[in-house]
PyMOL commands that place a pseudoatom at each C-alpha (Angstrom):
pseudoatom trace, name=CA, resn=UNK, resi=1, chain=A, elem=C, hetatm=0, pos=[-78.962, -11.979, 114.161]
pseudoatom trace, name=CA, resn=UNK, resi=2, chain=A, elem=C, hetatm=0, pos=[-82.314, -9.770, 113.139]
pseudoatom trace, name=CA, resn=UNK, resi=3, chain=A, elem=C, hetatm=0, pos=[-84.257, -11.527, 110.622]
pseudoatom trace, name=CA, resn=UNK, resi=4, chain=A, elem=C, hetatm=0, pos=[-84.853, -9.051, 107.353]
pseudoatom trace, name=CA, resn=UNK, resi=5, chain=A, elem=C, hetatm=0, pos=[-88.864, -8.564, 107.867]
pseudoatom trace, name=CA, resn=UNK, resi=6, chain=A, elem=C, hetatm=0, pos=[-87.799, -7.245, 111.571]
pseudoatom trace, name=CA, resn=UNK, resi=7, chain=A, elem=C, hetatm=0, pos=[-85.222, -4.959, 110.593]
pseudoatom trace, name=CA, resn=UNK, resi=8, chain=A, elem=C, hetatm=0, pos=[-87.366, -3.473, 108.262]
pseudoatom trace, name=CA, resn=UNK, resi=9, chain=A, elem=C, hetatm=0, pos=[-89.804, -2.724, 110.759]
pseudoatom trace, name=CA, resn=UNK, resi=10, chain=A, elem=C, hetatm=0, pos=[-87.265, -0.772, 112.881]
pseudoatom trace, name=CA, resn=UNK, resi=11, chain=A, elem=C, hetatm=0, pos=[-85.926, 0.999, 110.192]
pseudoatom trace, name=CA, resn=UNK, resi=12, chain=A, elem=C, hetatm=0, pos=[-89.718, 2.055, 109.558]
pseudoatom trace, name=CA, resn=UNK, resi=13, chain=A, elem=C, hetatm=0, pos=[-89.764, 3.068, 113.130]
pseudoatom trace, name=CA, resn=UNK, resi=14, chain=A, elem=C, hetatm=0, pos=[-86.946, 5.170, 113.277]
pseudoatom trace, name=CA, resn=UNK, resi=15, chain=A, elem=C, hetatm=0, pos=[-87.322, 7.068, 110.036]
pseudoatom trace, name=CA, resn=UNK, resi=16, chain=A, elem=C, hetatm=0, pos=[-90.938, 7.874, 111.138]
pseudoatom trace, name=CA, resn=UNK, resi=17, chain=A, elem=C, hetatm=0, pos=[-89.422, 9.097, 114.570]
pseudoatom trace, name=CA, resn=UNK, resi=18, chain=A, elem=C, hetatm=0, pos=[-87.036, 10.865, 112.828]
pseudoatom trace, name=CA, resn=UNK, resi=19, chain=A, elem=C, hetatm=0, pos=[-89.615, 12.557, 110.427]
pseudoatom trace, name=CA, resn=UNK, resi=20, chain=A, elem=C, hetatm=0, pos=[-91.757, 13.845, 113.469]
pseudoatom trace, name=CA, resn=UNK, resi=21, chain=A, elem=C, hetatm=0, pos=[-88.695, 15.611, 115.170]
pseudoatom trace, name=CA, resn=UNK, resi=22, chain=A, elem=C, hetatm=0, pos=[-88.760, 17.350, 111.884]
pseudoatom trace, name=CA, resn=UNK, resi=23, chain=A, elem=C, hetatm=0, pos=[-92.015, 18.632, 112.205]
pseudoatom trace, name=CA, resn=UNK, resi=24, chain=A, elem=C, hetatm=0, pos=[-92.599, 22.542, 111.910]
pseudoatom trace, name=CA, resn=UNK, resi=25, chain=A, elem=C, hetatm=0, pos=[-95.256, 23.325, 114.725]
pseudoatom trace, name=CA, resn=UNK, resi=26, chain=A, elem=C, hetatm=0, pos=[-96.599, 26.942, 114.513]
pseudoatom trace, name=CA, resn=UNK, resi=27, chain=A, elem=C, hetatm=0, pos=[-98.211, 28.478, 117.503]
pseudoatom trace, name=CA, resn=UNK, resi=28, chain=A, elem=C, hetatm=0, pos=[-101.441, 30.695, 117.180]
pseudoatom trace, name=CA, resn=UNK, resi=29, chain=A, elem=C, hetatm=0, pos=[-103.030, 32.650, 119.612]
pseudoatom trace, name=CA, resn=UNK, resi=30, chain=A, elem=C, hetatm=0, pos=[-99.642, 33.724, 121.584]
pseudoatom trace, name=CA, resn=UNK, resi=31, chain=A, elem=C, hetatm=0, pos=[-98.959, 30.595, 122.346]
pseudoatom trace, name=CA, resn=UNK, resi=32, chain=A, elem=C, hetatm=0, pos=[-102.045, 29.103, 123.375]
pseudoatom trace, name=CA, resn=UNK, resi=33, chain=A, elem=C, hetatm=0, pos=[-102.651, 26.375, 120.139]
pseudoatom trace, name=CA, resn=UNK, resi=34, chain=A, elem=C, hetatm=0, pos=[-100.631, 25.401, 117.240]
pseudoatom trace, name=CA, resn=UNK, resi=35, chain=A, elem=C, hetatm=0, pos=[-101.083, 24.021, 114.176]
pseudoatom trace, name=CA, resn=UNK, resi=36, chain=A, elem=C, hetatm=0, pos=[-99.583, 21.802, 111.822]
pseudoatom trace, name=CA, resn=UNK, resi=37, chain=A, elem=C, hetatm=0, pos=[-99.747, 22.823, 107.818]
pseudoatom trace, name=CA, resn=UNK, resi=38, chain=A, elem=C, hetatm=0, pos=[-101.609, 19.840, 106.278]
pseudoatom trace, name=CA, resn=UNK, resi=39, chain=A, elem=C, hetatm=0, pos=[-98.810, 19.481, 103.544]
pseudoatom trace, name=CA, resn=UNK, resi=40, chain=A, elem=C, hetatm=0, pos=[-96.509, 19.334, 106.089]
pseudoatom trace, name=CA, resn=UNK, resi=41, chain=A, elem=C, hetatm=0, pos=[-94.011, 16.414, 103.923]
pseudoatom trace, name=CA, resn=UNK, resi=42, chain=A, elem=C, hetatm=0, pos=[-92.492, 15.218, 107.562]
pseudoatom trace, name=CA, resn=UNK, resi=43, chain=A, elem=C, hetatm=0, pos=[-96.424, 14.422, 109.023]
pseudoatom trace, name=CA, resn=UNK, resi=44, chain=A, elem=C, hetatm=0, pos=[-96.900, 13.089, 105.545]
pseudoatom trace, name=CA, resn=UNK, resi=45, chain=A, elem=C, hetatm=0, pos=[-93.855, 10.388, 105.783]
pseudoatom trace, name=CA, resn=UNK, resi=46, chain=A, elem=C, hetatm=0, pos=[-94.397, 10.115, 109.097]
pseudoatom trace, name=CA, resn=UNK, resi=47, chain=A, elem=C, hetatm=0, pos=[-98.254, 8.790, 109.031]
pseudoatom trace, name=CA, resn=UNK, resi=48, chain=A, elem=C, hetatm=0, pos=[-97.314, 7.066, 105.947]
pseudoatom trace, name=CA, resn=UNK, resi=49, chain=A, elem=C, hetatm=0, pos=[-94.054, 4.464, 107.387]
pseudoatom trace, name=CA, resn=UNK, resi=50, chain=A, elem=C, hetatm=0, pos=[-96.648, 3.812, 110.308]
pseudoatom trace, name=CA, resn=UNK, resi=51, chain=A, elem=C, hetatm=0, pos=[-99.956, 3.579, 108.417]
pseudoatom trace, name=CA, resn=UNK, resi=52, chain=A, elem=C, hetatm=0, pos=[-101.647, 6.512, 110.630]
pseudoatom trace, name=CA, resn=UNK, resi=53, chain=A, elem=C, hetatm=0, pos=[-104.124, 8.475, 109.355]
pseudoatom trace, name=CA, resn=UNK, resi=54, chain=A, elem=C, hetatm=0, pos=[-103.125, 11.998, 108.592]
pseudoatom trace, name=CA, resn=UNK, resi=55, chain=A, elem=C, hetatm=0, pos=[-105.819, 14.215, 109.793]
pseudoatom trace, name=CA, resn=UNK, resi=56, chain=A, elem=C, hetatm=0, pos=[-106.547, 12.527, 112.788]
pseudoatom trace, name=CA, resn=UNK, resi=57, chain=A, elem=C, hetatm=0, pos=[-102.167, 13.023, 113.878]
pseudoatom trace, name=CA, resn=UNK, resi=58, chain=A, elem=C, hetatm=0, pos=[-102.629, 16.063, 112.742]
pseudoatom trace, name=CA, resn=UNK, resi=59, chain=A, elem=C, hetatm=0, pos=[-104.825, 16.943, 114.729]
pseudoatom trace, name=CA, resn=UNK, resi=60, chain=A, elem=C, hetatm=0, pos=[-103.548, 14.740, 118.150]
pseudoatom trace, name=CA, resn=UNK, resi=61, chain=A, elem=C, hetatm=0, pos=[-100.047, 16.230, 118.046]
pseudoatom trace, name=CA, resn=UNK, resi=62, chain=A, elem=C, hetatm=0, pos=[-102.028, 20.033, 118.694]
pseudoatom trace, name=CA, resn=UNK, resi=63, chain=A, elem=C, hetatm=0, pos=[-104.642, 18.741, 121.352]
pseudoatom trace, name=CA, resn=UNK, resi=64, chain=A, elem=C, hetatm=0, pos=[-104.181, 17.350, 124.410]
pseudoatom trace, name=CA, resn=UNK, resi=65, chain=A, elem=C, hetatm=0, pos=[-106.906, 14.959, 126.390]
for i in range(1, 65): cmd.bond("trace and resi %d" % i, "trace and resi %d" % (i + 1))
show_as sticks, trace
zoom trace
């Protein structure tokens, strides 16, 4: 009883949630920051099924405010 365009949109949704488990954070500075490689494929899929810019996910999965 979903209409097409919806189910779309959650399959989008889960295969980006899916990508980000799959993410391979690296700590630096014995555990005090990480980093994400910028060629990462999973942040690539991930920002691309939601339309988020790389860099700036990047960059919010490592930093808190």
């Amino acid at each position: 009883g979903v209409k097409d365009s919806h189910q779309m949109t959650i399959f989008r949704i889960i295969a980006a949630i899916l990508h980000l488990g799959n993410l391979e954070i690296q700590a630096e500075r014995d555990g005090d920051a990480c980093s994400i490689p910028s060629e990462d494929e999973h942040l690539n899929n991930f920002c691309g099924l939601l339309g988020l810019e790389h860099s700036q996910m990047q960059h919010w999965l490592c930093h808190r405010k």
